[in-house]
Each structure stands twice: as C-alpha cells, then as structure tokens.
PyMOL CGO cylinders between C-alpha atoms (Angstrom):
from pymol import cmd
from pymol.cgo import CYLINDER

trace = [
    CYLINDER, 0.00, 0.00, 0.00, 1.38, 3.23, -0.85, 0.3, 1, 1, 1, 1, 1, 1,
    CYLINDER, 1.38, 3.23, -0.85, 1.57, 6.29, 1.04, 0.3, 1, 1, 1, 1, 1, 1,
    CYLINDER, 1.57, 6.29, 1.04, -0.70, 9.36, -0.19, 0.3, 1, 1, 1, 1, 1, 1,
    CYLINDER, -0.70, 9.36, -0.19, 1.27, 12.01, -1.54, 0.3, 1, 1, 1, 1, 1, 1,
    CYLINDER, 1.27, 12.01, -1.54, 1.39, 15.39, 0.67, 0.3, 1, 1, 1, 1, 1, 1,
    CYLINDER, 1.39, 15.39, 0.67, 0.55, 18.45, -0.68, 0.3, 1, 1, 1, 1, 1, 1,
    CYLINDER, 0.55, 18.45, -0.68, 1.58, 21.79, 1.11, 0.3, 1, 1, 1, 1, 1, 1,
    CYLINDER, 1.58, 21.79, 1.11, -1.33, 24.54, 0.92, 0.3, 1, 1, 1, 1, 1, 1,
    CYLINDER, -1.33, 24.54, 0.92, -0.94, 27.69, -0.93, 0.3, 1, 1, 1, 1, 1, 1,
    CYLINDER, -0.94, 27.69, -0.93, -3.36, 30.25, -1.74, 0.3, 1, 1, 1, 1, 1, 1,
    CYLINDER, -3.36, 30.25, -1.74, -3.17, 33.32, -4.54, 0.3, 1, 1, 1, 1, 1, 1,
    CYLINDER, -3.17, 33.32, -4.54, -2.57, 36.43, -2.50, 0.3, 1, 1, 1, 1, 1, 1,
    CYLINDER, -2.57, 36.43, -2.50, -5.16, 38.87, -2.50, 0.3, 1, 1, 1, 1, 1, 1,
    CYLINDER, -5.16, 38.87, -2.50, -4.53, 42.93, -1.87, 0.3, 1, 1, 1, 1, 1, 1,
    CYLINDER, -4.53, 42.93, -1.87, -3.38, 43.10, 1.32, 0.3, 1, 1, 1, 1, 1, 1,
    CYLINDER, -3.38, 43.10, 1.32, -0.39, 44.40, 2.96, 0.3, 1, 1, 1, 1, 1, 1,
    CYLINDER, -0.39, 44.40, 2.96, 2.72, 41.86, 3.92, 0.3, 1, 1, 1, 1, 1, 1,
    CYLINDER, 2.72, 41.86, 3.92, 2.42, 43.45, 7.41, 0.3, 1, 1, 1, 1, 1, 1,
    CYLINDER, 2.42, 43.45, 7.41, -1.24, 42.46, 7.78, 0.3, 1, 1, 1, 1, 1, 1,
    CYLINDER, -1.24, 42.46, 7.78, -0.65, 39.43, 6.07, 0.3, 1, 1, 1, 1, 1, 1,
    CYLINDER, -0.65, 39.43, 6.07, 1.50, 38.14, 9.06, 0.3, 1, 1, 1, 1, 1, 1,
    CYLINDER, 1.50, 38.14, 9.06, -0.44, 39.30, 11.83, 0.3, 1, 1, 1, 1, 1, 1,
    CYLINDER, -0.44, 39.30, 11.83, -2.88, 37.41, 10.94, 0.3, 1, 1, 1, 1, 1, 1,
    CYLINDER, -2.88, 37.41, 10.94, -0.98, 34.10, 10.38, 0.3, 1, 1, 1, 1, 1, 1,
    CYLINDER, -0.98, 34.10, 10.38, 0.28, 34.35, 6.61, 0.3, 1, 1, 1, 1, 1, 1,
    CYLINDER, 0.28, 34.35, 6.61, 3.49, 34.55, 5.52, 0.3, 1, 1, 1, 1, 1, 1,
    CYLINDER, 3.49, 34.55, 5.52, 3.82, 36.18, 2.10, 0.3, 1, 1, 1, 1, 1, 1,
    CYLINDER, 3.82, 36.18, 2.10, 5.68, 34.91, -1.07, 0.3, 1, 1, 1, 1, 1, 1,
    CYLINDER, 5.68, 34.91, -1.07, 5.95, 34.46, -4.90, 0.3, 1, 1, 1, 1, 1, 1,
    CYLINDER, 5.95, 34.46, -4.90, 5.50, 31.26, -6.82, 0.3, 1, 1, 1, 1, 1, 1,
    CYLINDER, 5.50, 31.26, -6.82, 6.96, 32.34, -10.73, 0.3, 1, 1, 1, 1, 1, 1,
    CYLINDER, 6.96, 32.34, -10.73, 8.22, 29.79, -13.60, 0.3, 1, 1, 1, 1, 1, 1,
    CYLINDER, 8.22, 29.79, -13.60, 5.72, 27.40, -15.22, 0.3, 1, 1, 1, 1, 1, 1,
    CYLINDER, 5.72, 27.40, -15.22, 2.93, 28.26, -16.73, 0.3, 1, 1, 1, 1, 1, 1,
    CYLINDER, 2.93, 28.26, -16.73, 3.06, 31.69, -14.78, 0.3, 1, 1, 1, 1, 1, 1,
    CYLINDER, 3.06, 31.69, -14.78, 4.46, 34.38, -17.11, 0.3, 1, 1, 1, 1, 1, 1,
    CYLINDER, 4.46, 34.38, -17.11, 4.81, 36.70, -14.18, 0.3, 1, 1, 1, 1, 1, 1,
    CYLINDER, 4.81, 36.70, -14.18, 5.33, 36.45, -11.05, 0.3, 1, 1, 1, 1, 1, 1,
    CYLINDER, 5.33, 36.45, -11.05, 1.74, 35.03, -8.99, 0.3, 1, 1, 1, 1, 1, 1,
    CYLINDER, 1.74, 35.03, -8.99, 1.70, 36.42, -5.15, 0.3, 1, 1, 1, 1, 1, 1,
    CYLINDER, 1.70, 36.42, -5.15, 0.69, 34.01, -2.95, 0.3, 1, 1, 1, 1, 1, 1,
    CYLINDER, 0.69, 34.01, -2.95, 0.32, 33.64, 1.01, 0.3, 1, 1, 1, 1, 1, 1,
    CYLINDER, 0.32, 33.64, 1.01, 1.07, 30.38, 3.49, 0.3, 1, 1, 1, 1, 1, 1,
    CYLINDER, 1.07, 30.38, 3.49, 0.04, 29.69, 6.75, 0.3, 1, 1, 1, 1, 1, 1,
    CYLINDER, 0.04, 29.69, 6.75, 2.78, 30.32, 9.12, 0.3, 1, 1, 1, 1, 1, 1,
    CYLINDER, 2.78, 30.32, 9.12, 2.74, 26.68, 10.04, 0.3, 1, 1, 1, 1, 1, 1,
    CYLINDER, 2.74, 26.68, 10.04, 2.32, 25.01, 6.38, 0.3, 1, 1, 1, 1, 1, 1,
    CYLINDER, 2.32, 25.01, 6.38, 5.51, 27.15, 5.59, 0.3, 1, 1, 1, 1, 1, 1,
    CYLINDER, 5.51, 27.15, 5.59, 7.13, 26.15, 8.65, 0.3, 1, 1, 1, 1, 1, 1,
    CYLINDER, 7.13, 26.15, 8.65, 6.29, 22.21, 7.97, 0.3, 1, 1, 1, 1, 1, 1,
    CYLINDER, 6.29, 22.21, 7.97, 7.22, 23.04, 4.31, 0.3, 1, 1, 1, 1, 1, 1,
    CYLINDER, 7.22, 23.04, 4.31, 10.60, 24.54, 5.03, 0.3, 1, 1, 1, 1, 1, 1,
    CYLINDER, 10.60, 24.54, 5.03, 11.57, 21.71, 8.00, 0.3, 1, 1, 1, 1, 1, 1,
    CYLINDER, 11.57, 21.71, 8.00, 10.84, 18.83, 5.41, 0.3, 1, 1, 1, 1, 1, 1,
    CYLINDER, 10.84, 18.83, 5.41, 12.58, 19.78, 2.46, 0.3, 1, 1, 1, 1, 1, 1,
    CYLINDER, 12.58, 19.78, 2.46, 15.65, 21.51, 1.59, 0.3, 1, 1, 1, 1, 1, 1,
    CYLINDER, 15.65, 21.51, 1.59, 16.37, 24.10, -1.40, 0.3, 1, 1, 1, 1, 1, 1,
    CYLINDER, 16.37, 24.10, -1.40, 17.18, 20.82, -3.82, 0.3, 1, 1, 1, 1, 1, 1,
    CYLINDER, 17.18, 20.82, -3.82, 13.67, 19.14, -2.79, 0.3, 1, 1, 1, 1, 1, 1,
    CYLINDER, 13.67, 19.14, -2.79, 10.93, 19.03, -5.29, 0.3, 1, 1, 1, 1, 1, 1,
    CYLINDER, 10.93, 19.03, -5.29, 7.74, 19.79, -3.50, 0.3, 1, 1, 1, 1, 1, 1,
    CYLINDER, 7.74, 19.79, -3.50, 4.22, 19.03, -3.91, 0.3, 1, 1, 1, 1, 1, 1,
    CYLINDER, 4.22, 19.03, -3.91, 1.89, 21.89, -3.97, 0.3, 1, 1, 1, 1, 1, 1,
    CYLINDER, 1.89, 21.89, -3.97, -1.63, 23.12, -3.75, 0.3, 1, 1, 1, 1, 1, 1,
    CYLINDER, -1.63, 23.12, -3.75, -2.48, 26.29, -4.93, 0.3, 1, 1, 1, 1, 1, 1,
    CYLINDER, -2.48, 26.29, -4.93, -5.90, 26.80, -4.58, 0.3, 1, 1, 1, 1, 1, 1,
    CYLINDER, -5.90, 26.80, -4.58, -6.77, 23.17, -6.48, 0.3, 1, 1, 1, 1, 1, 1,
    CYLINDER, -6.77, 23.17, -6.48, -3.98, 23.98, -8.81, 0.3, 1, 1, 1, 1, 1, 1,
    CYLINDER, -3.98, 23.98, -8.81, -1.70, 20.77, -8.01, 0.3, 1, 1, 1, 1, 1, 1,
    CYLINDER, -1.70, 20.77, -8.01, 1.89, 21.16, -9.07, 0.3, 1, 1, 1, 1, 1, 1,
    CYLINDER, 1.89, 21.16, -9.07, 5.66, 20.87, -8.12, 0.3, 1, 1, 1, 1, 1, 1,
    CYLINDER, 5.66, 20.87, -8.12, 8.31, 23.54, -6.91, 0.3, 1, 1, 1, 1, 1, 1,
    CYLINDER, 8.31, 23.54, -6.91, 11.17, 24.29, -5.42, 0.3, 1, 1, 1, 1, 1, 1,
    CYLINDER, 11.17, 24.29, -5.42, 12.13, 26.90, -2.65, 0.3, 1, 1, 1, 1, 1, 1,
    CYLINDER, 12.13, 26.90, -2.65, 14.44, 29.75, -4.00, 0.3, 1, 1, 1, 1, 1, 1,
    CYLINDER, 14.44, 29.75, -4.00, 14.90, 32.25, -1.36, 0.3, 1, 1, 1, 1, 1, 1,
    CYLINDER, 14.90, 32.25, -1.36, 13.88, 32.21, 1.97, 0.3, 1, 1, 1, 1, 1, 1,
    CYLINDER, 13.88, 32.21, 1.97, 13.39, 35.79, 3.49, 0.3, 1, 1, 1, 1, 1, 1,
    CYLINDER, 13.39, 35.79, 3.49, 13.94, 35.92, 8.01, 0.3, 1, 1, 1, 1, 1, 1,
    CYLINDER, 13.94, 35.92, 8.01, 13.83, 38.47, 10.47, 0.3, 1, 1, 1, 1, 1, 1,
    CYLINDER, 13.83, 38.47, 10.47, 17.06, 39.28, 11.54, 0.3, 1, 1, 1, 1, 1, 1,
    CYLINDER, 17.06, 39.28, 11.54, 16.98, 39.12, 15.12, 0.3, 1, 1, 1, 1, 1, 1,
    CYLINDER, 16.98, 39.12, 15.12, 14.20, 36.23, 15.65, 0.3, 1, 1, 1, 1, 1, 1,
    CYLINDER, 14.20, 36.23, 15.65, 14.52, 34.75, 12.94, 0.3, 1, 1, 1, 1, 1, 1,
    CYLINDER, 14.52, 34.75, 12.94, 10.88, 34.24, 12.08, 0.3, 1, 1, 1, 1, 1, 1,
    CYLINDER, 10.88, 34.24, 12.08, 9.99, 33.74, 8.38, 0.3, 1, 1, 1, 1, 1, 1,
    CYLINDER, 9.99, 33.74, 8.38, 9.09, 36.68, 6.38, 0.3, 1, 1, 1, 1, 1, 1,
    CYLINDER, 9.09, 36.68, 6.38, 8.84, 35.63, 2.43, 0.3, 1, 1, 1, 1, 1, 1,
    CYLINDER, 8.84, 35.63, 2.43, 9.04, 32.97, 0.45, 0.3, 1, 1, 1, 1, 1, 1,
    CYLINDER, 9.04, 32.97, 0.45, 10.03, 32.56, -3.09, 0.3, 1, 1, 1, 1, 1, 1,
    CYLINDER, 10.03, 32.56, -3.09, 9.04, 29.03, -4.90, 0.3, 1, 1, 1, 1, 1, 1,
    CYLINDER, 9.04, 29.03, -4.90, 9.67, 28.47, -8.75, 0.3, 1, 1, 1, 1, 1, 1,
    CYLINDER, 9.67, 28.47, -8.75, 7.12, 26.23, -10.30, 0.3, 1, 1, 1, 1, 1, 1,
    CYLINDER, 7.12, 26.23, -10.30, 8.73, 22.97, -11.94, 0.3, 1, 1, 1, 1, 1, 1,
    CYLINDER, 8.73, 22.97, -11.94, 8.55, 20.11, -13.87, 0.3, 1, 1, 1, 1, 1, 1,
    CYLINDER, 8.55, 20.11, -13.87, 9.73, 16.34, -12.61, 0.3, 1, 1, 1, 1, 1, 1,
    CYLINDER, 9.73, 16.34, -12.61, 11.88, 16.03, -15.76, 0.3, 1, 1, 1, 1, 1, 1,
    CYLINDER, 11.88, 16.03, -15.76, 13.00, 19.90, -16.17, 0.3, 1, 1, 1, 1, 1, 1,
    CYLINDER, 13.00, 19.90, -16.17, 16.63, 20.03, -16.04, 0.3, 1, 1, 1, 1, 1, 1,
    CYLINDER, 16.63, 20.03, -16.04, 17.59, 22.33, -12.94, 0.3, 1, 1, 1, 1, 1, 1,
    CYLINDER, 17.59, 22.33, -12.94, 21.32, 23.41, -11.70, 0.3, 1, 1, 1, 1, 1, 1,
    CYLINDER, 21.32, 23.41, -11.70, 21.08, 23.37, -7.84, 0.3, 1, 1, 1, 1, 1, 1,
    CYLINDER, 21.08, 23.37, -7.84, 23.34, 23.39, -4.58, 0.3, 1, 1, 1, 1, 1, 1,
    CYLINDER, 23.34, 23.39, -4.58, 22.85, 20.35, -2.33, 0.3, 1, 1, 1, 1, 1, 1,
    CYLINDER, 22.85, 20.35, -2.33, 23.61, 20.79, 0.91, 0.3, 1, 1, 1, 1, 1, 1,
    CYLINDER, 23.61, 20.79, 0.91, 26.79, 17.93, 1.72, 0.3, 1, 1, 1, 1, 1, 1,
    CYLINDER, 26.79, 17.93, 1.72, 26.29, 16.02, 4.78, 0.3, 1, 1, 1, 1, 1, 1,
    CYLINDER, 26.29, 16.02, 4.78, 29.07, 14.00, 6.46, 0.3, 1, 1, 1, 1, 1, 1,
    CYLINDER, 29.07, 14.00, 6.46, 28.73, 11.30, 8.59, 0.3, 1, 1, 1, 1, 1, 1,
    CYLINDER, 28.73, 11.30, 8.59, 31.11, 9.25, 10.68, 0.3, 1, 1, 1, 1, 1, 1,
    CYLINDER, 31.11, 9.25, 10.68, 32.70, 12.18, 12.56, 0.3, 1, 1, 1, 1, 1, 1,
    CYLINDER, 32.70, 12.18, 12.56, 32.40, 10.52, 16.24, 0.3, 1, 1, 1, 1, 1, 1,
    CYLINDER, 32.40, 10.52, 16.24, 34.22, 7.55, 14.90, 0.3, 1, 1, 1, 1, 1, 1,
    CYLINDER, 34.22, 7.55, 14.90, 37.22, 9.59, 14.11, 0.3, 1, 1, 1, 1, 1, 1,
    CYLINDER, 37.22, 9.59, 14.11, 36.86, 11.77, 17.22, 0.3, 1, 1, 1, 1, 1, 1,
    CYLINDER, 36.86, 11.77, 17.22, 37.67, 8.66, 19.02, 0.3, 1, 1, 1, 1, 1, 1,
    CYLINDER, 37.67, 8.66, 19.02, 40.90, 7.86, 17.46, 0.3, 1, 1, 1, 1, 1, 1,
    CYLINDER, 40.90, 7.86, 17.46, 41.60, 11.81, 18.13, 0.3, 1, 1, 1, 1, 1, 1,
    CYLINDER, 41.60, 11.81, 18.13, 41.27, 12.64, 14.45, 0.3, 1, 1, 1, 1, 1, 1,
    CYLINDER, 41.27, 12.64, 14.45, 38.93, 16.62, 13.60, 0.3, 1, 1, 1, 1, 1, 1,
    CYLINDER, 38.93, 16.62, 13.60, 36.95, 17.21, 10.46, 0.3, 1, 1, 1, 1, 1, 1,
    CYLINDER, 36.95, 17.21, 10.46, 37.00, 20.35, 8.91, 0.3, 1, 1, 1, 1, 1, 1,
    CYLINDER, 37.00, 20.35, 8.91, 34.59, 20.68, 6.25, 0.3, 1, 1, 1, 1, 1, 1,
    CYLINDER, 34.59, 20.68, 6.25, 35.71, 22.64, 3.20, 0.3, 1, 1, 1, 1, 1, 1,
    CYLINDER, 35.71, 22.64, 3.20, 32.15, 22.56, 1.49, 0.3, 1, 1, 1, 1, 1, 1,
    CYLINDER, 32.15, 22.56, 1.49, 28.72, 22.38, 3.11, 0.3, 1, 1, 1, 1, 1, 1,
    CYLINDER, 28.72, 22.38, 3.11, 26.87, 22.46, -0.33, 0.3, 1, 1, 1, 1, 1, 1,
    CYLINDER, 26.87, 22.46, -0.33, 27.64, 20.40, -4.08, 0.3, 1, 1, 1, 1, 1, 1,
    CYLINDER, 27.64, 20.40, -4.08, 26.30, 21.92, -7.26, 0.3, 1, 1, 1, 1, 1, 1,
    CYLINDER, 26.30, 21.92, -7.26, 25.17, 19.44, -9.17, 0.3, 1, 1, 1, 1, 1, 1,
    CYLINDER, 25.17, 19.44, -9.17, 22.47, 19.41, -12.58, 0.3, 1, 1, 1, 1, 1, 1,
    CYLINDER, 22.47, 19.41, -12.58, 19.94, 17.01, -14.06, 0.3, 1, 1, 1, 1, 1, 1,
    CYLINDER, 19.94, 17.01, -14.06, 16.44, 16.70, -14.16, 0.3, 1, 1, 1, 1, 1, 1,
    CYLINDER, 16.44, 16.70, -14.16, 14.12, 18.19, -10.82, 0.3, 1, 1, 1, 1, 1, 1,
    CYLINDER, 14.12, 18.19, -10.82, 13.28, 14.16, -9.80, 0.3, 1, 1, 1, 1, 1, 1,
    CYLINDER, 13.28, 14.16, -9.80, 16.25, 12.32, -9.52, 0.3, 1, 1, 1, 1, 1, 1,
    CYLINDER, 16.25, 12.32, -9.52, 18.69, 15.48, -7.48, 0.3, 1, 1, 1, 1, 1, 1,
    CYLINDER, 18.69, 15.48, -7.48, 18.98, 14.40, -4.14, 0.3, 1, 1, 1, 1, 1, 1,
    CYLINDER, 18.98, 14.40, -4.14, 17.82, 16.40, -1.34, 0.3, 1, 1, 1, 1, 1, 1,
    CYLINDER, 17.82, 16.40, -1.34, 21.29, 15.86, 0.04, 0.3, 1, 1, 1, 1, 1, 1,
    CYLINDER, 21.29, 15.86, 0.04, 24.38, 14.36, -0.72, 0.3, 1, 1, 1, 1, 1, 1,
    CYLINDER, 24.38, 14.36, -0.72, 26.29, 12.10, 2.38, 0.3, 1, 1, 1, 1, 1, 1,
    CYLINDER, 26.29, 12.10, 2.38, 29.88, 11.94, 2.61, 0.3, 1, 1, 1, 1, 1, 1,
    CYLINDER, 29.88, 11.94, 2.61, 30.75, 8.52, 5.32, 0.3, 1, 1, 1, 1, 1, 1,
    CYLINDER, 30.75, 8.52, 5.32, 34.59, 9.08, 7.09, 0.3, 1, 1, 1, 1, 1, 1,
    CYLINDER, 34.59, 9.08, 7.09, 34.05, 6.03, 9.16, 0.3, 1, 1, 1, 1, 1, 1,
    CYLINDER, 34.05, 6.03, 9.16, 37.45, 4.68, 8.77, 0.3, 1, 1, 1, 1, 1, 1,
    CYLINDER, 37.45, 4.68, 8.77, 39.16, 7.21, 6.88, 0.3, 1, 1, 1, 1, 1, 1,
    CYLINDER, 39.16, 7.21, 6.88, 42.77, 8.31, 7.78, 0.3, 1, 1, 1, 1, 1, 1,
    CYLINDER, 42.77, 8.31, 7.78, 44.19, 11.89, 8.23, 0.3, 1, 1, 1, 1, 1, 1,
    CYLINDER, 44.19, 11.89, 8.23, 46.44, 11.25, 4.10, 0.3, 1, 1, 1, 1, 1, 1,
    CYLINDER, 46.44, 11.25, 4.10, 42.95, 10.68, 2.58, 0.3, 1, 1, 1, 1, 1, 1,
    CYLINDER, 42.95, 10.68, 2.58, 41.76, 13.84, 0.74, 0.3, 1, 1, 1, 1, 1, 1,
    CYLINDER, 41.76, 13.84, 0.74, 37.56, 13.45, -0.35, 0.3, 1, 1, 1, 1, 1, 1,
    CYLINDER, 37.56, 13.45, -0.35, 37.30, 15.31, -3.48, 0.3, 1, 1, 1, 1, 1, 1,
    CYLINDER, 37.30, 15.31, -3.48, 34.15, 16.48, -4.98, 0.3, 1, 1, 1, 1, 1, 1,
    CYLINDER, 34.15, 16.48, -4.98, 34.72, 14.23, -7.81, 0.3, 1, 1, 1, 1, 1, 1,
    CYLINDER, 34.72, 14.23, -7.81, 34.41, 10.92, -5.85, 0.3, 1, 1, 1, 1, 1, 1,
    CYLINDER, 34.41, 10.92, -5.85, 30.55, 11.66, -5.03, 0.3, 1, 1, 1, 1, 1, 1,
    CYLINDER, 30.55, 11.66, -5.03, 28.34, 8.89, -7.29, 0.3, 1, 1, 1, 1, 1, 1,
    CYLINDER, 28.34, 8.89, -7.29, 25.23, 10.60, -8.74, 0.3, 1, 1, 1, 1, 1, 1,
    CYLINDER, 25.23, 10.60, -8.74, 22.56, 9.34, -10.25, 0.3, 1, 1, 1, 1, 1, 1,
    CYLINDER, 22.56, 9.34, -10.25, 22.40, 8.44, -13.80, 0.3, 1, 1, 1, 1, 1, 1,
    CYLINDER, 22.40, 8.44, -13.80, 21.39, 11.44, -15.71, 0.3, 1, 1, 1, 1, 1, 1,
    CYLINDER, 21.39, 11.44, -15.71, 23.00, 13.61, -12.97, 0.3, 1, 1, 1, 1, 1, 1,
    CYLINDER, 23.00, 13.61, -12.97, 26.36, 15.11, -13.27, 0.3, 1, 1, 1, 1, 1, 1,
    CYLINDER, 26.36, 15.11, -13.27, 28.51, 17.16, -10.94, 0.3, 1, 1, 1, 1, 1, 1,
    CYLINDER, 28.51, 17.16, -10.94, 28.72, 21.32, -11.52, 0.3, 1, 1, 1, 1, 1, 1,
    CYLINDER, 28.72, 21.32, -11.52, 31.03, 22.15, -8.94, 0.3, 1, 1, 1, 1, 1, 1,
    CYLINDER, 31.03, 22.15, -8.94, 34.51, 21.23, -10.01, 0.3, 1, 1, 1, 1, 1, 1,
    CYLINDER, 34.51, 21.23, -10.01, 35.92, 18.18, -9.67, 0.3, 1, 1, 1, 1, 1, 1,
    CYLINDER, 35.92, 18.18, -9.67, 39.43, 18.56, -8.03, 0.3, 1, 1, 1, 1, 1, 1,
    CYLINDER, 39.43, 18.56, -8.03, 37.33, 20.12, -5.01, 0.3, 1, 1, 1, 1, 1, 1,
    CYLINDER, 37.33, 20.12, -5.01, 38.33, 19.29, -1.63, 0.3, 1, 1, 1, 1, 1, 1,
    CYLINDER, 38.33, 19.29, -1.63, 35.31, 18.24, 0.37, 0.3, 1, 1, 1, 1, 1, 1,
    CYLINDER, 35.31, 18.24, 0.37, 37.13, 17.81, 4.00, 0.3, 1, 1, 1, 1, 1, 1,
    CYLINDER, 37.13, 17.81, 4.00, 40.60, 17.64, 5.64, 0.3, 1, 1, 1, 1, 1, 1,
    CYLINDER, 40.60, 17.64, 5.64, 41.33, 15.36, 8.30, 0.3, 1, 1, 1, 1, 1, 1,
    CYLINDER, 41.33, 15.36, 8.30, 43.85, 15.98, 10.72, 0.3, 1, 1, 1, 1, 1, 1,
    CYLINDER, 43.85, 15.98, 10.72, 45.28, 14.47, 14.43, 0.3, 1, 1, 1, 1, 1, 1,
    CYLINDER, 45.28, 14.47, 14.43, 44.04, 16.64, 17.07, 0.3, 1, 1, 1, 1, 1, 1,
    CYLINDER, 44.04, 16.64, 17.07, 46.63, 18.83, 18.91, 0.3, 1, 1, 1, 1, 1, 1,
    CYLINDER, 46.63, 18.83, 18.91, 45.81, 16.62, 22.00, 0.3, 1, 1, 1, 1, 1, 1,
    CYLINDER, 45.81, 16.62, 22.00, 47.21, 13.71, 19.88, 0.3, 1, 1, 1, 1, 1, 1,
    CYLINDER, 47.21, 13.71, 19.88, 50.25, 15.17, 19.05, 0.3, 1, 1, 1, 1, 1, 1,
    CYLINDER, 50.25, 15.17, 19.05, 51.49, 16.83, 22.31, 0.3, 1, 1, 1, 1, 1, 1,
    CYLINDER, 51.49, 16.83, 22.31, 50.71, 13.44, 23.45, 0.3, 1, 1, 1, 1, 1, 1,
    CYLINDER, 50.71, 13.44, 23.45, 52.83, 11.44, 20.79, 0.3, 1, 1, 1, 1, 1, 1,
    CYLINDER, 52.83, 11.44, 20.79, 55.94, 13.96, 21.67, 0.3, 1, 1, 1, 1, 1, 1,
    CYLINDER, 55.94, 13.96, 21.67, 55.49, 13.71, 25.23, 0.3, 1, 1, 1, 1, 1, 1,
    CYLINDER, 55.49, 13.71, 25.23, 55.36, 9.30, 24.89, 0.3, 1, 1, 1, 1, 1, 1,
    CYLINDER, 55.36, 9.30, 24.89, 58.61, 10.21, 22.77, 0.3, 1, 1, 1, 1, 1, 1,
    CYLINDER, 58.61, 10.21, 22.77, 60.19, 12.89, 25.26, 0.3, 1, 1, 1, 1, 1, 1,
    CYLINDER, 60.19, 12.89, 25.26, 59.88, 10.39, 28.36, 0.3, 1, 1, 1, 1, 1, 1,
    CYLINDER, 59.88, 10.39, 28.36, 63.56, 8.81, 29.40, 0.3, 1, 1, 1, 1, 1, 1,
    CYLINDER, 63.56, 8.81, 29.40, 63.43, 5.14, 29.75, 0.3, 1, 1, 1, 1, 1, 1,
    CYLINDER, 63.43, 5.14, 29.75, 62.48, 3.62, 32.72, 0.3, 1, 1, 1, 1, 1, 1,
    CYLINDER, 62.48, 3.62, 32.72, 66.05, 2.33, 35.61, 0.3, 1, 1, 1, 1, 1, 1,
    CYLINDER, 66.05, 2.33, 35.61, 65.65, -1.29, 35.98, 0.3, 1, 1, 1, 1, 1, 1,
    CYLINDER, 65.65, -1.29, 35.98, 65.32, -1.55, 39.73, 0.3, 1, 1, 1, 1, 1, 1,
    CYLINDER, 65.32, -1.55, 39.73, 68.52, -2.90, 41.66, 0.3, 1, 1, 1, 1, 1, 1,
    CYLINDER, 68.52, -2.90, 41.66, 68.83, -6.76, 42.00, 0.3, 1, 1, 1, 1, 1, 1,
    CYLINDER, 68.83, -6.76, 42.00, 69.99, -7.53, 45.87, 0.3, 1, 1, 1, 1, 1, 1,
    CYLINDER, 69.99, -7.53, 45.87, 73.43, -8.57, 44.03, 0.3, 1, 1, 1, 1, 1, 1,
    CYLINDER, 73.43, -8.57, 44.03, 73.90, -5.32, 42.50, 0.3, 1, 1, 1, 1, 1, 1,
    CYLINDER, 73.90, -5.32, 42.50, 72.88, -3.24, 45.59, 0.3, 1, 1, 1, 1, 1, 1,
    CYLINDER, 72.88, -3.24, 45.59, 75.98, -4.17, 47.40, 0.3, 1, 1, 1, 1, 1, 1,
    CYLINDER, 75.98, -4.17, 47.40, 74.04, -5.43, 50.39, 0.3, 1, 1, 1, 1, 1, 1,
    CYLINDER, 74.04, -5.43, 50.39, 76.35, -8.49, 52.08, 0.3, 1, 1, 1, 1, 1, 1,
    CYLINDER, 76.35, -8.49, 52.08, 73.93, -11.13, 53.59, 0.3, 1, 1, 1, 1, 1, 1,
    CYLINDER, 73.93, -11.13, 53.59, 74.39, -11.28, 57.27, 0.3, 1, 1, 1, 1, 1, 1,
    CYLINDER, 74.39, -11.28, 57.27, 75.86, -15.00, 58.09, 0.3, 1, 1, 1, 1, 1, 1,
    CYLINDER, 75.86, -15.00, 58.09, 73.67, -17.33, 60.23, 0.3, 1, 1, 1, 1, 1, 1,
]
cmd.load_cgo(trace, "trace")
C-alpha cells in the first residue's frame, strides 16, 4: 500500500499588505516559472511554511496546492527576520519532474564521532555540491561517510556517485574535508617520545648489600 502524496497549501494572494498578512498568520511569497508568465503572489500559513521549510531543503521538489492547482516547486529564497529569525517571504519556482535544474545540495558528512575517538577533527571545506539534471532524480542531500578514513585521505568532490542522468557542476578537483590528528594527539605522541626510559630496579646482588651470616 502506498503512502498518499502530501501536498503543502498555498493560496493566490489577495490585496493586502505583507504586514497584515502576518499578523494574521500568513506569511507572504511568490511562486513564478511554469505556466506563470509573471510572477503570482501568494500567502502560506505560518505553520504550512514552517512544515514546508523543515521537510525539504532548497534541492527538494515539492508538492503543492495552490488553490486546487496541483503542481511541483522548489524553494528559491527564503526571506527571516534578523533578530528572531521568524519567516518573512518565500520565493518558490514552479517545476517540472523532468526539467533540467542546476542546484546546490547541501553535503552532509557522517562518521565524525568515529574519528573523534581515534583523536582525528573534520573540517569541512564545502557544506553544499552543485550538481544538474532533471528536478526528480537530485537528491535532497548528498552524504559523505569518514568512518574509517585516515588523516592522508583527501575526499574530493569528484568521488561523489550521482545518479544516472545527474552530473557534478562544482569542479571536480574540489576538496570536500581535511582530516587531521588533534593537537591533544600530538602533544601526546611527543610527550610518549620525550619520556627517558624507565632504571631497571637494583637486583639484591647489585645493591651491594652483604647477607648477614647465620
């Protein structure tokens, strides 16, 4: 049995102010690309946009709604406040499942408490790939796994497989992450090296000590 497909619920915005929009739940947007030949203001509950924007990231096709109007998009810009950080606009661009898009996937990597424990840091050099092909079949993210990996191996952007009828934008020769021995490690290794051997502790022959006679 197979799960019902969920649409998120957008509506065409009518005249009214962004301001009054929010207070009264709405947050305010633009849905262009498509059939749309300009721009078509729209409005989403604060919670639907909230739901929409905690499910999906800017490489995720979505499912909308838009007032019966069923069809596909993708988030392009994402508008906060500054200070709380509460959403203020949305831009979506209408697509098709086979359109050929160019997008930035956000890079996750995985495996980093394995290498913590043999005292070995991550530092990320990219947190997003640029890859193209059609809307469907670009990931939502792209995982990089370290479990294992040694502080001379060098993950470059060209090792990531895709999917067929995908193919990598951002240059190949990119460095993805550097691993490295923690400073701990290191003071540690010169200290183990630093430390003068241990005295063998005197035999009672070598400490001079004459046994008394019985």
């Amino acid at each position: 049995m197979t799960s019902e497909k969920t649409f998120y619920k957008i509506e065409k915005r009518q005249d009214q102010k962004p301001s009054a929009l929010r207070r009264s739940g709405f947050i305010p947007g633009v849905i262009y690309g498509g059939r749309l030949e300009s721009g078509q203001p729209i409005q989403i509950s604060r919670q639907v946009a909230a739901d929409l924007l905690k499910n999906n990231t800017k490489s995720s096709v979505i499912d909308v709604d838009l007032d019966g109007d069923k069809g596909s998009v993708i988030v392009r810009e994402v508008q906060r406040h500054g200070s709380t950080g509460d959403i203020l606009h949305i831009d979506l661009q209408a697509v098709r499942k086979d359109e050929i898009l160019t997008l930035e996937v956000p890079l996750v990597i995985l495996g980093e408490e394995e290498l913590a424990h043999r005292r070995l840091i991550v530092n990320q050099n990219l947190s997003q790939i640029q890859i193209k092909g059609p809307a469907d079949r670009i990931p939502e993210t792209i995982t990089l796994d370290l479990t294992g990996r040694m502080p001379d191996e060098k993950p470059l952007a060209g090792d990531i497989e895709l999917a067929e009828g995908v193919e990598l934008v951002t240059p190949a020769d990119e460095l993805l992450v550097t691993i490295s021995e923690s400073r701990m490690s290191q003071d540690l290794e010169q200290l183990e090296e630093a430390a003068p051997e241990p005295e063998t502790a005197p035999t009672e022959a070598q400490s001079g000590d004459i046994a008394p006679e019985a």
